[in-house]
C-alpha positions in Angstrom: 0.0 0.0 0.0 1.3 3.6 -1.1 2.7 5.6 1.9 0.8 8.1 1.7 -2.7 5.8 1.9 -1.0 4.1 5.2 -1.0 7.9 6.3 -4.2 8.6 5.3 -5.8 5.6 7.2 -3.6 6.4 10.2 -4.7 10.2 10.6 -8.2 8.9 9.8 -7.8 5.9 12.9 -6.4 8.5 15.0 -9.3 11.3 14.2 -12.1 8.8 15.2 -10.4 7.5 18.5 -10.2 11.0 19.6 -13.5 12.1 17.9 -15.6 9.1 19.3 -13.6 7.3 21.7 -12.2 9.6 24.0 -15.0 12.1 24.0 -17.3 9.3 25.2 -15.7 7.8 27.7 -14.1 9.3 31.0 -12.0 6.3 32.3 -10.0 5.6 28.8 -9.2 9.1 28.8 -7.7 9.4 32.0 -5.8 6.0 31.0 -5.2 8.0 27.4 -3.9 10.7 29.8 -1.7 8.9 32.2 0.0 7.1 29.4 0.9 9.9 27.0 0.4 13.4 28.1 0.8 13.9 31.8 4.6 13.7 32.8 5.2 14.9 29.5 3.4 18.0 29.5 4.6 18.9 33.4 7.9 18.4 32.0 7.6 20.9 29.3 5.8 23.0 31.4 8.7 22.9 33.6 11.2 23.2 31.2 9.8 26.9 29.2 9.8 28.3 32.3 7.1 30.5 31.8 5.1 33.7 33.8 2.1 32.1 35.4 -0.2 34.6 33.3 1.6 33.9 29.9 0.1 33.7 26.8 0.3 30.5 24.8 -0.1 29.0 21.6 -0.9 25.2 20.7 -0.6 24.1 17.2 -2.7 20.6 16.2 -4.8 20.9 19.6 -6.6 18.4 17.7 -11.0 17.2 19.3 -9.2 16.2 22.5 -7.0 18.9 24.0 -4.8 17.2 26.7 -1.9 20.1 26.2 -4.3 22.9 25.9 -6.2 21.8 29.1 -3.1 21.1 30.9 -1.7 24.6 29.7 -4.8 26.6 31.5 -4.9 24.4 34.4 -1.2 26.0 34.9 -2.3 29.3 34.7 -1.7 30.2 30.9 -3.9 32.0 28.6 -4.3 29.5 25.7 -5.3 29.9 21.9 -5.8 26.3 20.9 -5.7 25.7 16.6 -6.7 23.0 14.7 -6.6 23.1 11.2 -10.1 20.7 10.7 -12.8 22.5 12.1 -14.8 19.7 12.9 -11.9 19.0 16.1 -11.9 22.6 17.0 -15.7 22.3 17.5 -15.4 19.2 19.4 -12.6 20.5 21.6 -14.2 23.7 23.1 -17.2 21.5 23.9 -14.5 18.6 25.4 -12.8 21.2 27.5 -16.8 22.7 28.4 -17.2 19.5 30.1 -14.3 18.3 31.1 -12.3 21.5 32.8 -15.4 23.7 34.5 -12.9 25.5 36.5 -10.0 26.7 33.4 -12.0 26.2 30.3 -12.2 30.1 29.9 -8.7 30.3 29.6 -8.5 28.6 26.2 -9.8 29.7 22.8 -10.6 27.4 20.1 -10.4 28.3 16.8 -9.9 26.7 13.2 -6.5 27.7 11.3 -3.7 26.4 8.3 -1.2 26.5 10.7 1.6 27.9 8.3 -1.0 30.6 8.5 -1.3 31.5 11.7 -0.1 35.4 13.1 2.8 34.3 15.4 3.2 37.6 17.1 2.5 38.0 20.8 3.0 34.7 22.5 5.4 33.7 24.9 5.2 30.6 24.1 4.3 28.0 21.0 3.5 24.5 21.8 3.5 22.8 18.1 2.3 18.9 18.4 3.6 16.0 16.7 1.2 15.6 13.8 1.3 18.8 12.4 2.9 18.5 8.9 4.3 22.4 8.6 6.0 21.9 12.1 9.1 23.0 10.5 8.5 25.9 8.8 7.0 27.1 11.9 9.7 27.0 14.2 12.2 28.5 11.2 9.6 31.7 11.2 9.5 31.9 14.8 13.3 32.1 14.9 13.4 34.6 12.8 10.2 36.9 13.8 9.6 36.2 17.2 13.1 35.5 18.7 12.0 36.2 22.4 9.0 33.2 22.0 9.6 29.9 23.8 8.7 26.9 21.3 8.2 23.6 22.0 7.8 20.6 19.7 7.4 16.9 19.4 8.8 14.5 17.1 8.0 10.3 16.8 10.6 7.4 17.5 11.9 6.8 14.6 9.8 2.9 14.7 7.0 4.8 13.6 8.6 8.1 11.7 7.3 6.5 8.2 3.9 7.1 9.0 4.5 11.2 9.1 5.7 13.4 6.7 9.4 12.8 5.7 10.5 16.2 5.6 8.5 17.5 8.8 11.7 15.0 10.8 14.5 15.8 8.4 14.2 20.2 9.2 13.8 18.9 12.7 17.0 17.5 13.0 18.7 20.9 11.7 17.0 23.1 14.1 18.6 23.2 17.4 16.8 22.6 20.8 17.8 24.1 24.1 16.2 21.1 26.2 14.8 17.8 25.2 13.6 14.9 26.1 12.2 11.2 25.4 9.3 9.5 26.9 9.1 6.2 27.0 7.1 5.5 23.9 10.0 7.0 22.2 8.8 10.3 21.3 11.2 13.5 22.5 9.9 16.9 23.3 11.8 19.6 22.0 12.0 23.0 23.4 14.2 25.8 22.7 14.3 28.9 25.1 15.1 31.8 23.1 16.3 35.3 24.1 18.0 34.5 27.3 14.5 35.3 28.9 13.9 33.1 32.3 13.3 32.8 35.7 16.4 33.1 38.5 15.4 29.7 39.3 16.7 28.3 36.0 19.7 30.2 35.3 23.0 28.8 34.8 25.7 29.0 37.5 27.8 31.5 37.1 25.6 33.3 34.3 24.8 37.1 34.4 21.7 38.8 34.5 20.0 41.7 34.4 16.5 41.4 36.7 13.3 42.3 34.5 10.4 41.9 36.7 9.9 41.1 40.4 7.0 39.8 42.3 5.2 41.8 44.9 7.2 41.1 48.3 8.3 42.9 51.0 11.8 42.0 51.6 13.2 42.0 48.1 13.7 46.0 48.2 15.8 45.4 51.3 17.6 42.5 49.1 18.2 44.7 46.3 16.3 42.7 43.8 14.0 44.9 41.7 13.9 45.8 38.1 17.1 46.8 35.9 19.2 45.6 39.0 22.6 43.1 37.4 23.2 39.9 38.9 25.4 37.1 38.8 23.9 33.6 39.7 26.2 31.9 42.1 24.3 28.8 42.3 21.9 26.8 45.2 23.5 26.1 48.2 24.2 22.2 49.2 21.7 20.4 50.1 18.5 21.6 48.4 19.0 25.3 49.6 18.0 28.6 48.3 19.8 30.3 45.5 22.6 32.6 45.7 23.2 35.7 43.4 25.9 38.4 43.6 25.2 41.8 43.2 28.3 44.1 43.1 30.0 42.7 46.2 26.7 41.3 48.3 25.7 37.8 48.3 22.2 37.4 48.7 19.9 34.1 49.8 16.6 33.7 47.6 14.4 31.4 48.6 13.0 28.8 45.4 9.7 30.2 45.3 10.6 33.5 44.6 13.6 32.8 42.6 11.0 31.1 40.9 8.8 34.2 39.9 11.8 37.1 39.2 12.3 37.3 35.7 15.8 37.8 34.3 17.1 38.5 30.7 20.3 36.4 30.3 24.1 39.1 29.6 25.4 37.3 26.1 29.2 38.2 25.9 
């Protein structure tokens, strides 16, 4: 059979799963959900390092929206695309019943992904399936060199059933982070712009402070805006992190390190 009928019958097995299956029943999709989304998007949630309030886009959200959901029940704002409208139909109504509490977070819509205005995100999530993945992330490096992106590519045991040339621009696009599950898939994701949270700095790496939270002790510290660091490290034993600035060494707790913004010094 032609390659391009095996991927044909695939897309179409995969469409009615989601479509029928999934929608219908709650225990397979938590099964569904516990097998191949939930470590994997924490970790990539993790891993961009994003603003609790930032705003997101997910390419190939596809009727059953297991990294849009996940993406508003973290906090983000959340356009989800799909390029069939039929599964951008079925996932605003999915997300209706299934997430009551973060469903307004995340906007549906039907789009050609190659498309799609870029602009304004701090973050694209691009799935696995979506055939222009490539071309994407090229136009993102170029236009929107501050945006996080993330992507997914297959094992290469099932590679053959996806577009050949959506792997081969894959592999010549480098990725900050990744990693594989344990089906074989990798996540990619590729902080750009030197834009992250003191948390996630590396040692010894300077920085100048972009945005603080609301707390009364960091004037006294001298964090606040525009302020130059150096990141020291975390002391031994799980402890908080240390920064330089001028000659003081200062103690941040993780929490906080975890919400003060920094834009990475390049030499």
């Amino acid at each position: 059979m032609p390659r391009n009928h095996i991927l044909t019958n695939a897309c179409t097995t995969v469409g009615i799963f989601e479509g029928k299956l999934l929608q219908q029943s709650r225990l397979l999709r938590t099964v569904y959900d516990h097998l191949f989304y939930r470590s994997m998007i924490r970790r990539e949630i993790a891993a961009a390092d994003l603003p609790r309030d930032a705003r997101v886009l997910h390419i190939g959200a596809g009727a059953v929206p297991f990294t849009a959901a996940a993406l508003a029940k973290a906090g983000f704002q959340v356009d989800a695309v799909d390029c069939c409208r039929h599964a951008a139909d079925k996932a605003a109504q999915f997300l209706q019943q299934t997430s009551p509490d973060y469903h307004h977070r995340v906007r549906c819509s039907c789009a050609q992904g190659e498309l799609i205005n870029l602009a304004g995100y701090d973050a694209v999530w691009i799935s696995l399936h979506v055939p222009c993945a490539a071309a994407i992330i090229q136009r993102l490096h170029r236009e929107s060199p501050n945006t996080v992106v993330i992507w997914r590519s297959r094992s290469p045991l099932v590679r053959r059933m996806y577009p050949r040339t959506q792997f081969d621009a894959h592999c010549h696009i480098p990725a900050t982070r990744r990693f594989r599950r344990w089906t074989g898939n990798v996540s990619h994701i590729r902080q750009q712009g030197g834009n992250c949270s003191l948390l996630h700095l590396p040692h010894g790496q300077a920085a100048t402070i972009k945005t603080v939270p609301e707390h009364g002790d960091l004037p006294s510290m001298s964090l606040r805006a525009g302020k130059k660091i150096t990141y020291l490290g975390r002391a031994a034993f799980g402890g908080p992190c240390i920064v330089c600035i001028g000659n003081r060494r200062i103690a941040v707790c993780h929490r906080l390190a975890r919400q003060i913004r920094v834009q990475q010094e390049t030499a």
